[in-house]
TIROKE-741892 format. One record per residue: chain; x, y negated, z of N, C-alpha, C in turn; residue number from 1. Coordinates in steps of 0.02 Angstrom, whole numbers. Each point is the difference from the previous one (the first is absolute). Last residue first. Layout:
N
 unit     nx     ny     nz    cax    cay    caz     cx     cy     cz pos
    A      X      Y      Z      X      Y      Z      X      Y      Z NUM
...
# end
This chain:
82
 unit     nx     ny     nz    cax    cay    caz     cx     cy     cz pos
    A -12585  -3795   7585    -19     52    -38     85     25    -37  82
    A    -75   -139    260     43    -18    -78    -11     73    -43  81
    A   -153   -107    214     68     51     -6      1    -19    -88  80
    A   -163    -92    208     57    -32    -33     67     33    -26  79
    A   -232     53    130     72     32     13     71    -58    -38  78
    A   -224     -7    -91    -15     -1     89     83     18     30  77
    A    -22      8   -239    -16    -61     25     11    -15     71  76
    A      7    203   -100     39     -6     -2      8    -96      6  75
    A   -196    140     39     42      8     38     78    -21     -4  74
    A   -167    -35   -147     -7    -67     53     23     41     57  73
    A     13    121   -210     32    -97    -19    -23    -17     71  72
    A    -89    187    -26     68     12     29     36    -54    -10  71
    A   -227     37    -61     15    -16     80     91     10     21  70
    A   -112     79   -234     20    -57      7     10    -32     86  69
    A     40    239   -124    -26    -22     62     10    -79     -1  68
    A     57    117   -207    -58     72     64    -21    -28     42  67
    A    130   -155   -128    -53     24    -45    -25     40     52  66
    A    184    -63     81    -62    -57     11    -59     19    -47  65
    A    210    116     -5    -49     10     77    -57    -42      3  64
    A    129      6   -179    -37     29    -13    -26     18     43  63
    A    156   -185      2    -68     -2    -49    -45     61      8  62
    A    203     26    120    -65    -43     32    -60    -12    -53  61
    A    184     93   -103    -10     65     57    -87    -54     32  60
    A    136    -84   -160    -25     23    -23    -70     46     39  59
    A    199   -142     82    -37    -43    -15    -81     47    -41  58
    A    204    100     64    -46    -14     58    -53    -33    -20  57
    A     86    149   -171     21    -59     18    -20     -1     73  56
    A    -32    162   -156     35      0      8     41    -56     52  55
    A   -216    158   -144    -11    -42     48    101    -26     30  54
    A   -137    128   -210     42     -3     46      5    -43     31  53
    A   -210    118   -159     53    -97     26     38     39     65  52
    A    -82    157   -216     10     -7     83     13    -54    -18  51
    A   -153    135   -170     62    -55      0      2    -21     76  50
    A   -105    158   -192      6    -15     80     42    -21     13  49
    A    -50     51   -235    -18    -40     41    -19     -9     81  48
    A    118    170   -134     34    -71     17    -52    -54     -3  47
    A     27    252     57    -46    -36    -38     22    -85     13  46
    A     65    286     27     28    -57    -22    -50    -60    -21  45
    A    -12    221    165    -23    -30    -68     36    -82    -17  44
    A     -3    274    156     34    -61     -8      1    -47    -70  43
    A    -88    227    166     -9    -21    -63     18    -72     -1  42
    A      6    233    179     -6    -76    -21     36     -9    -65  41
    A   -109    239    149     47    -62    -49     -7    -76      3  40
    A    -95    258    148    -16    -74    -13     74     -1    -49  39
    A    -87    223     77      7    -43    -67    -10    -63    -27  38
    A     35    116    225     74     26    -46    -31    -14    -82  37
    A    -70    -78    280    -37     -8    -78     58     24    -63  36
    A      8    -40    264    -35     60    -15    -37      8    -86  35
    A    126   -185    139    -84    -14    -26     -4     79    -28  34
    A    213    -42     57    -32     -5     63    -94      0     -5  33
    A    151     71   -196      9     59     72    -43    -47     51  32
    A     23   -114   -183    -26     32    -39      0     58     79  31
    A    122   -189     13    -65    -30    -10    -69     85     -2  30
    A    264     10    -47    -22      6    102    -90    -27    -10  29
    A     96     11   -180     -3     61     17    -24      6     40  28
    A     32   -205    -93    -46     39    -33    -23     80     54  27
    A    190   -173     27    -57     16      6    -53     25     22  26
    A    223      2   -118     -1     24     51    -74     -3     57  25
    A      2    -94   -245     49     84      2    -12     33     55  24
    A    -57   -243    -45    -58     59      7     25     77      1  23
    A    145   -192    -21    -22     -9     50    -41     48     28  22
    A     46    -51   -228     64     22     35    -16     38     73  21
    A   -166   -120   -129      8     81     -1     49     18     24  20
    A     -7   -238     13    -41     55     41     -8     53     -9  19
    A    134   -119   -155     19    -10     85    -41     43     28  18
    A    -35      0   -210     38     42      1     35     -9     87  17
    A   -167   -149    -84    -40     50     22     48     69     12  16
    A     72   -227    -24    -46     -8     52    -31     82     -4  15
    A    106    -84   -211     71      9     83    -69     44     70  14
    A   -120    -70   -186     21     60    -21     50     43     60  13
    A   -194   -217     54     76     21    -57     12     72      8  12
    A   -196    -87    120     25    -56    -33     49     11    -49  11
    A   -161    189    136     60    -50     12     10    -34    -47  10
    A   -199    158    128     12    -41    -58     63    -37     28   9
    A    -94    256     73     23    -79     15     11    -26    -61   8
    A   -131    217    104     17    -26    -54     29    -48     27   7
    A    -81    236     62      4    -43     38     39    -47    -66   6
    A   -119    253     -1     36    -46    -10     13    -87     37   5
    A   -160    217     23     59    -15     20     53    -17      2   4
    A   -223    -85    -90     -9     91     31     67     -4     30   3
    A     13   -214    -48    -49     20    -36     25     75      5   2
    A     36   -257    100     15     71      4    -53     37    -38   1
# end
């Protein structure tokens, strides 16, 4: 955020006309409840930010096990299927 701008980086072009879409209705209410009538947002296309979508189960546990490896030996202890 910079003075009262607020910034996001998105990956594609689609990605940033989505969220401004989004920022229409917003914005406003953002702008009345924070008492701030010259905040904006600024929406940057930068494709190197690149999301991993996560989709799978199989994907899903890999990445539980990255944040929390103790969760392989709850799913051990329990004997449950990913």
């Amino acid at each position: 955020m910079e003075g009262s701008t607020i910034q996001f980086s998105v990956p594609s072009d689609m990605n940033k006309v989505e969220l401004e879409r989004e920022f229409t209705e917003f914005v406003p209410y953002l702008r009345t409840s924070l008492q701030n009538h010259n905040l904006s947002i600024k929406v940057i296309v930068d494709e190197k930010t690149e999301k991993n979508f996560i989709y799978t189960a199989d994907e899903k546990y890999e990445r539980l096990k990255e944040i929390n490896p103790m969760i392989d030996l709850l799913r051990q202890e329990f004997d449950l299927d990913v």
